[in-house]
Backbone as ProteinMPNN parsed JSONL, in Angstrom:
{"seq_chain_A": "XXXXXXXXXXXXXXXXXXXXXXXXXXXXXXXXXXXXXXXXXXXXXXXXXXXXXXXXXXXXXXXXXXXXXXXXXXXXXXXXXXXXXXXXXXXXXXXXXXXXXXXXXXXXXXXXXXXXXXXXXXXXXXXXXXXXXXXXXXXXXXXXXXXXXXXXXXXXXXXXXXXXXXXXXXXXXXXXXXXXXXXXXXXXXXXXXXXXXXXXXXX", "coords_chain_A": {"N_chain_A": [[5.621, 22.42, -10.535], [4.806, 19.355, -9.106], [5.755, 16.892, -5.834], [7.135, 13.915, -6.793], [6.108, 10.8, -6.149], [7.29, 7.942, -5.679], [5.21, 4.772, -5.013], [4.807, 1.921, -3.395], [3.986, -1.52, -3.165], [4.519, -3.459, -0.118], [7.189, -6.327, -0.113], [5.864, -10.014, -0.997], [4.407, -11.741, 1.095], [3.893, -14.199, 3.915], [1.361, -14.76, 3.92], [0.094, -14.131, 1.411], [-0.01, -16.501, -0.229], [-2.034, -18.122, 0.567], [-4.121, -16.422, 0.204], [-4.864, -14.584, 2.323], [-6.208, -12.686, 4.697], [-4.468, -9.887, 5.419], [-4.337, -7.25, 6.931], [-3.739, -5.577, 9.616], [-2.281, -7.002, 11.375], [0.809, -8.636, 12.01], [3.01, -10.301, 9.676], [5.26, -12.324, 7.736], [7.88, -11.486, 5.776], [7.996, -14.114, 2.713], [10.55, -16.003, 1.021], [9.963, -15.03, -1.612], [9.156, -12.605, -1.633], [11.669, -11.259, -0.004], [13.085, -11.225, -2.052], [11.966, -9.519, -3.561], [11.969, -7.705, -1.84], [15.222, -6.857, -2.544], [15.319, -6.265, -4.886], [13.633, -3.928, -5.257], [15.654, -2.452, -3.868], [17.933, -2.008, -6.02], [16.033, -0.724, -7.934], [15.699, 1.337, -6.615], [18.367, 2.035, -6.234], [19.21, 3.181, -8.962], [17.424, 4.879, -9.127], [17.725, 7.154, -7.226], [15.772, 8.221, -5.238], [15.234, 11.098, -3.21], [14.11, 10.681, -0.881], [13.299, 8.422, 1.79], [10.073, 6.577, 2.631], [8.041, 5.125, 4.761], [5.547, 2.42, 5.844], [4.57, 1.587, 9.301], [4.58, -1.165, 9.638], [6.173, -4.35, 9.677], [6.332, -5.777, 7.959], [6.967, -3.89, 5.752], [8.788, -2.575, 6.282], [10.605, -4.495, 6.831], [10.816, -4.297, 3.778], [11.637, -2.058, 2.475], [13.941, -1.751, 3.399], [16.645, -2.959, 1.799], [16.301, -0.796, -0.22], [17.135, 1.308, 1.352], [19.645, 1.111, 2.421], [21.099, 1.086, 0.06], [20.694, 3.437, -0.716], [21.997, 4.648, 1.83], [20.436, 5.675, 3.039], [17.917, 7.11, 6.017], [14.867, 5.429, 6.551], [11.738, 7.239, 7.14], [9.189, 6.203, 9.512], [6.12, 6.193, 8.864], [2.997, 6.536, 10.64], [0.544, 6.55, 9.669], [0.751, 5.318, 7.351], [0.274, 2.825, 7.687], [-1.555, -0.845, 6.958], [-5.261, -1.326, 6.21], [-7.111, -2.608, 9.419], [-9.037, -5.261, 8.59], [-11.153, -6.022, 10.309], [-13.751, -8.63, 10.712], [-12.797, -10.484, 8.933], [-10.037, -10.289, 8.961], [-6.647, -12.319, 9.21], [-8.38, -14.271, 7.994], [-9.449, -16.039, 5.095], [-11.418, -15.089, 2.106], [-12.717, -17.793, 1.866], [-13.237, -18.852, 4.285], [-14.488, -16.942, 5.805], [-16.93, -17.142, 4.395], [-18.424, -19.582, 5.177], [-18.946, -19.201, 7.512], [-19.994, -16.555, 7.718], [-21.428, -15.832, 5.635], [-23.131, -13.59, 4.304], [-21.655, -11.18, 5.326], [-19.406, -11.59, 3.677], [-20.912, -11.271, 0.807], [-21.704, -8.713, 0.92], [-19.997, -7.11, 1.352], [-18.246, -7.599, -1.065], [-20.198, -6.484, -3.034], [-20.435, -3.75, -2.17], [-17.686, -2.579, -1.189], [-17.438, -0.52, 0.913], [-19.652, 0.572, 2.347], [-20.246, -2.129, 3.261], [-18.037, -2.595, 4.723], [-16.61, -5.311, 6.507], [-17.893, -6.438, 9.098], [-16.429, -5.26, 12.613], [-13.949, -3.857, 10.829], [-11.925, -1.318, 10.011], [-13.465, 1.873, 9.368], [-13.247, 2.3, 5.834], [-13.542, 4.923, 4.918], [-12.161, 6.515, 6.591], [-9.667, 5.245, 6.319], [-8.885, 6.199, 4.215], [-9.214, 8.783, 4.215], [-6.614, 8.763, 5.832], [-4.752, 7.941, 4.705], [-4.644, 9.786, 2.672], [-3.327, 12.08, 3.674], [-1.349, 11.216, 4.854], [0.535, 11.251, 2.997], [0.063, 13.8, 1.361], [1.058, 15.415, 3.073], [3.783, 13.806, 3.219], [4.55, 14.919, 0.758], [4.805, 17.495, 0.84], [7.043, 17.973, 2.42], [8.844, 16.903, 0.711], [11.97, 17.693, -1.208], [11.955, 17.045, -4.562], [11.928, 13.992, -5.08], [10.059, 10.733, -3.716], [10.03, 7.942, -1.954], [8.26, 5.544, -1.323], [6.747, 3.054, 0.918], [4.123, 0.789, 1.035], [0.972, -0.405, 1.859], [-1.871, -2.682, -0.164], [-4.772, -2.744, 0.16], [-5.005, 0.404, 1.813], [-3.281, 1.813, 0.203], [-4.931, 1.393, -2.987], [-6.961, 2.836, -1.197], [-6.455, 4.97, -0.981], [-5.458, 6.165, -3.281], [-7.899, 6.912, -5.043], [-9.139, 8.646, -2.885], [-7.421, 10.674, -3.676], [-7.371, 11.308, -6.373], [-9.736, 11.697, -6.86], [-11.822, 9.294, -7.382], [-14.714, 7.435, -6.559], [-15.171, 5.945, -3.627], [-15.971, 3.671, -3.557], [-15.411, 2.065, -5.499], [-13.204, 1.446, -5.16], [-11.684, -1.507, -5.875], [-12.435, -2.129, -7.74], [-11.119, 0.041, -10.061], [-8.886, 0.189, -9.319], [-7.27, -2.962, -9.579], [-6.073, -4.467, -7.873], [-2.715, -4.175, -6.3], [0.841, -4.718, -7.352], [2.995, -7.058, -5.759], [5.917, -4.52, -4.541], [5.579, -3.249, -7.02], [5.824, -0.094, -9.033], [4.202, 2.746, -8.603], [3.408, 5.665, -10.103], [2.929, 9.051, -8.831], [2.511, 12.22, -8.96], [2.108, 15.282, -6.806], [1.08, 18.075, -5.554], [0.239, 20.123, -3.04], [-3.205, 20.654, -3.067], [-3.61, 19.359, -5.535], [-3.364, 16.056, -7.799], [-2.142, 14.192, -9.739], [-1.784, 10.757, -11.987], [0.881, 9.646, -13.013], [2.028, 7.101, -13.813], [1.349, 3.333, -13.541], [1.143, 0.217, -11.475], [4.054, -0.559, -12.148], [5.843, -3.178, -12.395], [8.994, -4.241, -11.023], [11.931, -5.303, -11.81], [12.839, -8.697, -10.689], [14.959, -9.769, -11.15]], "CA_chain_A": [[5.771, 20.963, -10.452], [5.035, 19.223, -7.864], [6.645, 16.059, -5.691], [6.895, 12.641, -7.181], [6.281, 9.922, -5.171], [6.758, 6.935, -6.285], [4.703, 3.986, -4.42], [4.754, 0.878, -3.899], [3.088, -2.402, -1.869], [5.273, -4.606, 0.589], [6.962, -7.764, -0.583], [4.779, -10.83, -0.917], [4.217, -12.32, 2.436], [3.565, -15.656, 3.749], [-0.191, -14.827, 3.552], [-0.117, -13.958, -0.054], [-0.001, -17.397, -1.092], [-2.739, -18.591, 0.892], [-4.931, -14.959, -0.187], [-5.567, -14.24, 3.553], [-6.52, -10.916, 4.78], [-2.949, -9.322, 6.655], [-4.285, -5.777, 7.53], [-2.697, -4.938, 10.93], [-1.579, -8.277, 11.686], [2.453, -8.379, 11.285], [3.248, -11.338, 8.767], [6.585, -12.423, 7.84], [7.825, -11.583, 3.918], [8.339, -15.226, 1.714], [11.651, -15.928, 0.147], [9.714, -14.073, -2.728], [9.021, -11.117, -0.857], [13.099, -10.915, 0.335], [14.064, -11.135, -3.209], [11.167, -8.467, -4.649], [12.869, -6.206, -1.5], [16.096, -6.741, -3.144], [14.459, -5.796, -6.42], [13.655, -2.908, -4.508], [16.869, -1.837, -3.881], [18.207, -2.021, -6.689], [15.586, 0.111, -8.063], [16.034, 2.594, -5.697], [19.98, 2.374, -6.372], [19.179, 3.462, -10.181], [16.004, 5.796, -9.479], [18.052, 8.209, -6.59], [14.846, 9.001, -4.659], [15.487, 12.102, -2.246], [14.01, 10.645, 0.751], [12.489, 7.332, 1.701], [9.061, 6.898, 3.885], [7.455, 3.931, 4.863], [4.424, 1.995, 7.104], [5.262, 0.889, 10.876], [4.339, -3.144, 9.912], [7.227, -5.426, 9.363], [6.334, -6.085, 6.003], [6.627, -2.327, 4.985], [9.863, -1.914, 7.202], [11.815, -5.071, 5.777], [11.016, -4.522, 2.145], [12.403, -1.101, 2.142], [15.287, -2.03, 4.078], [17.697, -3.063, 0.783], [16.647, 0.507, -0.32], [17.862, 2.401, 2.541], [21.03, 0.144, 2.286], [21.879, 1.329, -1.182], [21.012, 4.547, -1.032], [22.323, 5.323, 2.897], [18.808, 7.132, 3.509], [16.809, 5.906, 6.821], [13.55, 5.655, 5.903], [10.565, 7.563, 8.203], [8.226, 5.544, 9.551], [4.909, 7.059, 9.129], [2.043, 5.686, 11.097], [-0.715, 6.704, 8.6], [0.916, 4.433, 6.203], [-0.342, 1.152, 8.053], [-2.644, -1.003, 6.239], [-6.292, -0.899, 7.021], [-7.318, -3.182, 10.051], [-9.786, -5.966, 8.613], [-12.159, -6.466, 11.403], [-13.917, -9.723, 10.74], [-11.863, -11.446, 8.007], [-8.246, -10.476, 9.551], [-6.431, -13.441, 9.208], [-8.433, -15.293, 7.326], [-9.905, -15.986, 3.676], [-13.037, -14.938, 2.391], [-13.942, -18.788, 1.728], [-12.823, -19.313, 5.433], [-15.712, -16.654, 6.457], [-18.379, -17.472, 3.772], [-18.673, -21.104, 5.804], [-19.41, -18.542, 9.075], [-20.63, -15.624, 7.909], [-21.463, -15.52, 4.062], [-23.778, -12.549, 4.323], [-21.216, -10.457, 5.279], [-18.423, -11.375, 2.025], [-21.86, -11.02, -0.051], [-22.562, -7.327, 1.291], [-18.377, -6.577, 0.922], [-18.376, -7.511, -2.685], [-21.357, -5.414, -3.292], [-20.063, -2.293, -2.119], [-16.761, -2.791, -0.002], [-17.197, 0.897, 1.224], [-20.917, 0.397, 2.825], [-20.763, -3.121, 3.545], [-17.08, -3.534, 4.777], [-16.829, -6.287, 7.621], [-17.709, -6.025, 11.088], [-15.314, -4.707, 13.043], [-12.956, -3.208, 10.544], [-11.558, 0.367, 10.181], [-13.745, 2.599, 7.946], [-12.325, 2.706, 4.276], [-13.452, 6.418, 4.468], [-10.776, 7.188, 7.686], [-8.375, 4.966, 6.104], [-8.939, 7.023, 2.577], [-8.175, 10.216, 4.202], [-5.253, 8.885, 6.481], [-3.687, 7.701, 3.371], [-4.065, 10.991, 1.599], [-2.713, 13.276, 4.418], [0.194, 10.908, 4.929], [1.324, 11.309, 0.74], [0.453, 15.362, 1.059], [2.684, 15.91, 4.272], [5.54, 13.919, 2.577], [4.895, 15.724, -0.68], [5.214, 19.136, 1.263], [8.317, 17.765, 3.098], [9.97, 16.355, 0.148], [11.966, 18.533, -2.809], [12.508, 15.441, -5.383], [11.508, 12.188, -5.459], [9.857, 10.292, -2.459], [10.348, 6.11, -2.421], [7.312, 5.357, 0.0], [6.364, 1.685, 0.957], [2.878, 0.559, 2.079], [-0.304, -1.045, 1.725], [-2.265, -2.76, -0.838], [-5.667, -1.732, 0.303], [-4.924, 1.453, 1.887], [-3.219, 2.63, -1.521], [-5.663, 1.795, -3.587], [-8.297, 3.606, -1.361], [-5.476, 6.641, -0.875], [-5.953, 6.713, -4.673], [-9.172, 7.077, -4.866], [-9.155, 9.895, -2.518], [-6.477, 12.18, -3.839], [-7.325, 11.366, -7.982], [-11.513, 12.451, -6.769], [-12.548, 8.324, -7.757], [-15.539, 7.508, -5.787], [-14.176, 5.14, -2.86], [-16.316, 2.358, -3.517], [-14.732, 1.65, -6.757], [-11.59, 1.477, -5.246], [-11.644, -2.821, -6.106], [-12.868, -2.216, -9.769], [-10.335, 0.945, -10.765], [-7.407, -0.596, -8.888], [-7.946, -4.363, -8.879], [-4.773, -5.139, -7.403], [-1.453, -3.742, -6.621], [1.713, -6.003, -7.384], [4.286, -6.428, -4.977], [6.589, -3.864, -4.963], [5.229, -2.602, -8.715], [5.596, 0.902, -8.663], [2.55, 3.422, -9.112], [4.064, 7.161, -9.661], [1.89, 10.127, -8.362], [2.564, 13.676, -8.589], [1.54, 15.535, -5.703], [1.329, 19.312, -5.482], [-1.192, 20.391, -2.496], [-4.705, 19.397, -3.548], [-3.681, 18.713, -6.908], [-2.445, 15.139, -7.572], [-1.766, 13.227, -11.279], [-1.2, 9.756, -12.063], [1.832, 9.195, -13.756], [2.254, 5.661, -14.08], [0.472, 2.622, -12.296], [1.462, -0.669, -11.214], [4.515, -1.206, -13.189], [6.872, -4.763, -11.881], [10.206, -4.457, -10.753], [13.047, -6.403, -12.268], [13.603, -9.29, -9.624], [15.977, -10.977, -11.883]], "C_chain_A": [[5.643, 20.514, -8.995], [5.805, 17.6, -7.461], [5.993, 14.756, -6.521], [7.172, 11.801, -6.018], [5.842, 8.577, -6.08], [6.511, 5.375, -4.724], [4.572, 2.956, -4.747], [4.308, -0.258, -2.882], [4.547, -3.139, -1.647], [6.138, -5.576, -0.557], [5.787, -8.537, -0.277], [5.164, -11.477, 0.713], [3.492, -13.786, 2.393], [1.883, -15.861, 3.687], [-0.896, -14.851, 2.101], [-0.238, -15.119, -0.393], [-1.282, -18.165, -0.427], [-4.273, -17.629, 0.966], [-5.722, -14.339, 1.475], [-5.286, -12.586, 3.874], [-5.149, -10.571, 6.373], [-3.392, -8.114, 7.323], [-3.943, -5.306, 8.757], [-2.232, -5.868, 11.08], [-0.147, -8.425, 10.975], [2.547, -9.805, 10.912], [4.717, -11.121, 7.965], [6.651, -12.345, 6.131], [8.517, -13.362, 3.412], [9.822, -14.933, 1.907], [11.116, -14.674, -1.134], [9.806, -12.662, -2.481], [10.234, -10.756, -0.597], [13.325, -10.7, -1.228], [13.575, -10.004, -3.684], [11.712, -7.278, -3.287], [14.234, -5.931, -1.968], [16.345, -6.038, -4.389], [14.66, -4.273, -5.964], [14.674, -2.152, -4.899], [17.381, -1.515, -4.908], [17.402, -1.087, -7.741], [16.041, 1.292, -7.913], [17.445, 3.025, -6.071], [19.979, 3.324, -7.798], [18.513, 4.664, -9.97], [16.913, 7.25, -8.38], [16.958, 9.221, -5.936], [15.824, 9.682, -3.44], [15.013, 11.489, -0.776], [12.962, 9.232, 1.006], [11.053, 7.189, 3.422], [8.37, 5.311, 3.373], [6.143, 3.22, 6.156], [5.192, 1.443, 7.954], [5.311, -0.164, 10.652], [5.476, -3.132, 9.189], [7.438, -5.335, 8.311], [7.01, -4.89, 5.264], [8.074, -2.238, 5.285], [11.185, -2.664, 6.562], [11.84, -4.492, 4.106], [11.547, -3.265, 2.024], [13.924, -0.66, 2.704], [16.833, -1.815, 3.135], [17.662, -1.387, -0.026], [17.512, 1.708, 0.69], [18.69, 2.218, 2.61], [21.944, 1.176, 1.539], [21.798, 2.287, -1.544], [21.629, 5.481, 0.293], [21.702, 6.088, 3.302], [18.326, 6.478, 4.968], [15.78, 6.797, 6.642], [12.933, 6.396, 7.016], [9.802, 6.568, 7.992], [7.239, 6.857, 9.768], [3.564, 6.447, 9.546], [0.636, 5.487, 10.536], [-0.747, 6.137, 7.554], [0.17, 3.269, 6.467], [-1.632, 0.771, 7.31], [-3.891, -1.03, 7.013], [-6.31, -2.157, 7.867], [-8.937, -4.139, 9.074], [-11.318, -6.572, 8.929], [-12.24, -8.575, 11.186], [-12.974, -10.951, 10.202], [-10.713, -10.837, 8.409], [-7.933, -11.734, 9.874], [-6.687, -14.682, 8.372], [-8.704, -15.192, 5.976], [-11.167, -16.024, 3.961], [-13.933, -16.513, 2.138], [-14.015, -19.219, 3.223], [-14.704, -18.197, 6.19], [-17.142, -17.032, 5.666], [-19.092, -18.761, 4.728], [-19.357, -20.506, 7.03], [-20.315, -17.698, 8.776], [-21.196, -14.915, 6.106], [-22.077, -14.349, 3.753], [-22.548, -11.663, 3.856], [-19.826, -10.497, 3.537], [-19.665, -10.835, 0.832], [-21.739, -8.738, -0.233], [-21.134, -6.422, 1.126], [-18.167, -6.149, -0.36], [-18.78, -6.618, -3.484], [-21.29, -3.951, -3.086], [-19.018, -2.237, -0.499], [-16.514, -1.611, 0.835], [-18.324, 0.733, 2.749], [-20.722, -0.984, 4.058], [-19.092, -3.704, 3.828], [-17.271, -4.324, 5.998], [-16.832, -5.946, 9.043], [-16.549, -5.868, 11.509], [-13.914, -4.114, 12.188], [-12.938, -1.622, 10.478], [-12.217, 0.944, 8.909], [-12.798, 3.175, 7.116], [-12.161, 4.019, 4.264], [-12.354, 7.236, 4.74], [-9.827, 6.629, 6.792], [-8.067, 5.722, 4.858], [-7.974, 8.497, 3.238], [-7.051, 10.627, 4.908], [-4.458, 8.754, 5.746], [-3.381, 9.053, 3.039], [-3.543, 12.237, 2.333], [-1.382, 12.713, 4.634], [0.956, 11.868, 3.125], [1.036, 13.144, 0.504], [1.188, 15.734, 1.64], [4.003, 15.18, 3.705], [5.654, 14.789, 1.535], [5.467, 17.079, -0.47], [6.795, 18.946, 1.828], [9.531, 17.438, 2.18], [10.428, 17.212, -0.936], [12.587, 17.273, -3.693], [11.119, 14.534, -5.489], [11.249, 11.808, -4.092], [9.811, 8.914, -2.67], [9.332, 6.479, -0.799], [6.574, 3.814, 0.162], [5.096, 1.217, 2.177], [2.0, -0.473, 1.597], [-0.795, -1.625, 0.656], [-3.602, -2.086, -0.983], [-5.426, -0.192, 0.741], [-4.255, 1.962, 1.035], [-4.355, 3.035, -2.157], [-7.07, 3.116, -3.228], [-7.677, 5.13, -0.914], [-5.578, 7.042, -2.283], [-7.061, 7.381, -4.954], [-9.603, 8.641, -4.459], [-8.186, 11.061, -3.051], [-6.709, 12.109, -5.858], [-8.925, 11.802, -7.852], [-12.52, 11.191, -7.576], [-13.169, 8.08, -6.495], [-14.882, 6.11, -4.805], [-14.899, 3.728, -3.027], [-15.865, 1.386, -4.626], [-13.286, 1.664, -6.783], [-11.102, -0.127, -6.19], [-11.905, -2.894, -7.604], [-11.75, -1.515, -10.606], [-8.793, 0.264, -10.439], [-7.594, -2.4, -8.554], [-6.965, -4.755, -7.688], [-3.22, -4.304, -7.326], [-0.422, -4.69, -6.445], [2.544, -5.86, -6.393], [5.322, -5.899, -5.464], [6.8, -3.171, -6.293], [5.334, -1.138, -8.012], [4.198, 1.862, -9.276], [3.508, 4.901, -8.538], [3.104, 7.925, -9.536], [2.778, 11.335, -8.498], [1.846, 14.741, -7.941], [1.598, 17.019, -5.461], [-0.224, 19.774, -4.573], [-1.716, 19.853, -2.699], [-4.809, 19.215, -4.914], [-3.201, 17.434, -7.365], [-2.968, 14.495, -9.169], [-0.839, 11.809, -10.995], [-0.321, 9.623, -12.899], [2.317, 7.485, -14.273], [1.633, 4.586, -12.763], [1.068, 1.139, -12.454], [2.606, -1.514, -11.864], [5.822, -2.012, -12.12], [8.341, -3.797, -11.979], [10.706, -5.318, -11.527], [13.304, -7.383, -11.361], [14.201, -10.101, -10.473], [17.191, -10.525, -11.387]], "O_chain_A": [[6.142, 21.032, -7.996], [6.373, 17.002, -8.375], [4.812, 14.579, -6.818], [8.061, 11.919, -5.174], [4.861, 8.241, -6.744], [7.305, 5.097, -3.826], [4.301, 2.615, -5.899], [4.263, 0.093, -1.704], [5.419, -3.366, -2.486], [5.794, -5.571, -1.739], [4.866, -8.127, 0.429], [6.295, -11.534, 1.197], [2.865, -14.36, 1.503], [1.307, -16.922, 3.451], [-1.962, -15.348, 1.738], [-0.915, -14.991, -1.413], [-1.584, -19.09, -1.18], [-5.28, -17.978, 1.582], [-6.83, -13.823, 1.623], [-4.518, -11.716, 3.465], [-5.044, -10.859, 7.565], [-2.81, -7.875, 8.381], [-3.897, -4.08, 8.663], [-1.061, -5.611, 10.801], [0.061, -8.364, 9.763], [2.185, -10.609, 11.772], [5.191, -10.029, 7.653], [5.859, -12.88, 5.356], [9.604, -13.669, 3.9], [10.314, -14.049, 2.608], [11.768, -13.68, -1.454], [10.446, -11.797, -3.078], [10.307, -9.576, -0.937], [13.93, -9.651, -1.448], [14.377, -9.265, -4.257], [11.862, -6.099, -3.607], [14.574, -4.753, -1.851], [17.333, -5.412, -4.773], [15.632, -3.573, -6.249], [14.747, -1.406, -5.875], [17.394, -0.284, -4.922], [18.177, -0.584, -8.555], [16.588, 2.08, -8.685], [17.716, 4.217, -6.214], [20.778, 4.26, -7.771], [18.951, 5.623, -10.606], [16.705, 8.384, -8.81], [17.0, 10.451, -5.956], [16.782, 9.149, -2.88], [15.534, 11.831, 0.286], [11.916, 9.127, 0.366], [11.121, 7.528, 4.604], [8.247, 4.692, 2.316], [6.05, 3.717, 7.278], [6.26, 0.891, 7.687], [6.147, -0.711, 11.371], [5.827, -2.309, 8.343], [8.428, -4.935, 7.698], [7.566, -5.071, 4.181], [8.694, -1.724, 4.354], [12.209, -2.19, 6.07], [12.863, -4.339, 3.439], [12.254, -3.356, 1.02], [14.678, 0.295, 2.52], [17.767, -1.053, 3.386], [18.701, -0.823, -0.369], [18.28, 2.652, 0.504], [19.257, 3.238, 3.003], [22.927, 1.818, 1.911], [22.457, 2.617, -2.53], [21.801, 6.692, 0.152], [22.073, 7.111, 3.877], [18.376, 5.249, 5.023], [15.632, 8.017, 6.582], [13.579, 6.262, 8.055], [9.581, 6.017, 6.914], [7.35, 7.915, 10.388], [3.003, 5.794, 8.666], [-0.18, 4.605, 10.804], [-1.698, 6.15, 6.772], [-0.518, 2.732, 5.598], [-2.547, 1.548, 7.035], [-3.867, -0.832, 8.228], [-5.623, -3.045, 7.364], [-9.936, -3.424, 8.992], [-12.174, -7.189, 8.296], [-11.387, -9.443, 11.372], [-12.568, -11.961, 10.777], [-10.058, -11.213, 7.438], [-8.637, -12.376, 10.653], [-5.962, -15.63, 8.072], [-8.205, -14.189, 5.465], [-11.868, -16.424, 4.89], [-15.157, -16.642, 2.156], [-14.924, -20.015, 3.458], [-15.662, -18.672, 6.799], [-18.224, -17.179, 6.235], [-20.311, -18.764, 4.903], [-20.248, -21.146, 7.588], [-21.419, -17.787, 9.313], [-21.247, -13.754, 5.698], [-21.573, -13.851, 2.746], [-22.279, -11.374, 2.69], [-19.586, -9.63, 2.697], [-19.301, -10.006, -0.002], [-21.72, -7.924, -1.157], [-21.161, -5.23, 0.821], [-17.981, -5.018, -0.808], [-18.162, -6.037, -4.375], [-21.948, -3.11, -3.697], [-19.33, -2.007, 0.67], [-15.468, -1.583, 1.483], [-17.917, 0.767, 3.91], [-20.948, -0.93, 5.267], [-18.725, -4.805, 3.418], [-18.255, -3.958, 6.641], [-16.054, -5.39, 9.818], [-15.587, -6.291, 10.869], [-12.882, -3.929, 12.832], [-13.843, -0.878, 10.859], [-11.842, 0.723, 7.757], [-11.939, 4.036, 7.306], [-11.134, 4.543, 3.833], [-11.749, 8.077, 4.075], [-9.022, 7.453, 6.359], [-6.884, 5.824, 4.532], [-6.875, 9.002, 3.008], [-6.501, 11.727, 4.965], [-3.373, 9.319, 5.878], [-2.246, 9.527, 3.056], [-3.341, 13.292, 1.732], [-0.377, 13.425, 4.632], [1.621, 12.79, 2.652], [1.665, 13.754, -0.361], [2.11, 16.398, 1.167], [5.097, 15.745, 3.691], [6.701, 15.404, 1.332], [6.266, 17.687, -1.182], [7.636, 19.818, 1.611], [10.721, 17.55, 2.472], [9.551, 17.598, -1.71], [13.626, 16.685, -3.392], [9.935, 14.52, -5.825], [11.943, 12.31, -3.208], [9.48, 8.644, -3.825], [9.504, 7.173, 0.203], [5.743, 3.56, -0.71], [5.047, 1.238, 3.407], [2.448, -1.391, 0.91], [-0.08, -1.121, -0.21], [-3.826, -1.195, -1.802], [-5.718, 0.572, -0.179], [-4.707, 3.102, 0.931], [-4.86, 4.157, -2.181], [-7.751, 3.833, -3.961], [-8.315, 6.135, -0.602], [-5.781, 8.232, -2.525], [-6.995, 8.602, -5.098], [-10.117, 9.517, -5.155], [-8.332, 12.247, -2.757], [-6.118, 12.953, -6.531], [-9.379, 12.301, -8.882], [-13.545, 11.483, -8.19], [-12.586, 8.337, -5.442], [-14.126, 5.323, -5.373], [-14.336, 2.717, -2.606], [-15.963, 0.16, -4.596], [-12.458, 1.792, -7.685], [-10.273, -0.009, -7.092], [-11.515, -3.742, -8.406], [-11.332, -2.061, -11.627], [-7.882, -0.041, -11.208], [-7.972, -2.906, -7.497], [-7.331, -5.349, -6.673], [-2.709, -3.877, -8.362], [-0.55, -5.51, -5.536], [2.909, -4.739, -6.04], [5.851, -6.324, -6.491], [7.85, -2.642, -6.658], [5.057, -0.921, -6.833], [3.442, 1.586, -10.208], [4.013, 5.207, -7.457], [2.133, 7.56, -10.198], [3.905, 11.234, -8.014], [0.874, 15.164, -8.567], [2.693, 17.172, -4.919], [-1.36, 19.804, -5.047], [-1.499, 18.642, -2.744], [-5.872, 18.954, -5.477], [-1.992, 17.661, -7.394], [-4.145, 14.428, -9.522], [0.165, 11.625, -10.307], [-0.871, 9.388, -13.975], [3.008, 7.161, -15.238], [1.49, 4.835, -11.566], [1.484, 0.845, -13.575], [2.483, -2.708, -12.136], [6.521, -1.429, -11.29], [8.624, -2.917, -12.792], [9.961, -6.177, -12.0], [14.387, -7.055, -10.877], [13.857, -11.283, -10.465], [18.232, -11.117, -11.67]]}, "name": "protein", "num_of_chains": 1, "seq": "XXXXXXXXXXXXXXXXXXXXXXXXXXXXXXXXXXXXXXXXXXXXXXXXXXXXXXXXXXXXXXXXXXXXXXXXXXXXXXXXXXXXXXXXXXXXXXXXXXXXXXXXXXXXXXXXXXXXXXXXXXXXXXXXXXXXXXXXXXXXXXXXXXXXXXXXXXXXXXXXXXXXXXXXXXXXXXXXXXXXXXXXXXXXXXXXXXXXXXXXXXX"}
């Protein structure tokens, strides 16, 4: 057997409601986002993960905060968690660049692997920083791992450790919810999906 890790994206942030692209840029969590880290917790209080790991950004750092609370763990920051950097569209929305640069959302769409935006961080690096972070905790952890990160860099850490081709990260994973969990089992270079994007209780 190997470790479970169960994963999960940020709270919602004040960008979420306006669909703008956050990837390194530190952005502050909503009211929604405080309550879905509360959620969190409370999770975590029930689930008794062994060891909690999380991304350096804000976002990543508060929302696993009420976990670390309630179970008296401090989390690792792990720097390979961070989401991917953007390039062009950081900051903004893609109708905000179509008006500038429409080509490039065209050529994204089309194969967000090939054709991601000027100046951002290749999907490929961020694929296999994801999947060396989630094997070094798996080796480090005996249990359960509570790990809090990314939306894109998940899905394209999926990708790489389940052997889906990376350009189909946007089609196989459309979306991850905040704070939904997605369980993995992780043994070396073997890794199984156990469950995917399933909601928290924030009631």
């Amino acid at each position: 057997m190997g470790t479970r890790l169960l994963l999960t994206r940020h709270g919602q942030t004040e960008w979420h409601t306006e669909n703008r692209y956050a990837g390194s840029s530190e952005v502050a969590l909503t009211d929604e986002g405080l309550r879905q880290a509360e959620a969190l917790g409370r999770y975590a209080r029930e689930v008794k993960p062994d060891a909690l790991f999380c991304s350096p950004q804000y976002r990543a750092r508060r929302t696993i905060a009420p976990a670390a609370e309630a179970l008296d763990l401090a989390p690792e920051i792990v720097d390979d968690l961070r989401e991917v950097h953007f390039g062009l569209i950081e900051g903004k929305t893609r109708d905000e660049v179509r008006r500038t640069n429409p080509d490039s959302v065209e050529r994204f769409l089309a194969d967000p692997i090939a054709g991601s935006f000027p100046g951002a961080e290749d999907p490929a690096a961020a694929a296999d920083r994801g999947a060396r972070a989630l094997r070094e905790i798996s080796r480090r952890t005996d249990g359960v791992a509570l790990v809090v990160a990314h939306n894109t860099l998940l899905r394209l850490t999926f990708c790489r450790l389940l052997g889906i081709p990376l350009d189909r990260y946007r089609t196989v994973f459309p979306r991850l919810g905040n704070t939904a969990i997605t369980e993995l089992e992780v043994d070396d270079d073997h890794t199984a999906l156990l469950r995917f994007n399933l909601p928290v209780d924030t009631r």
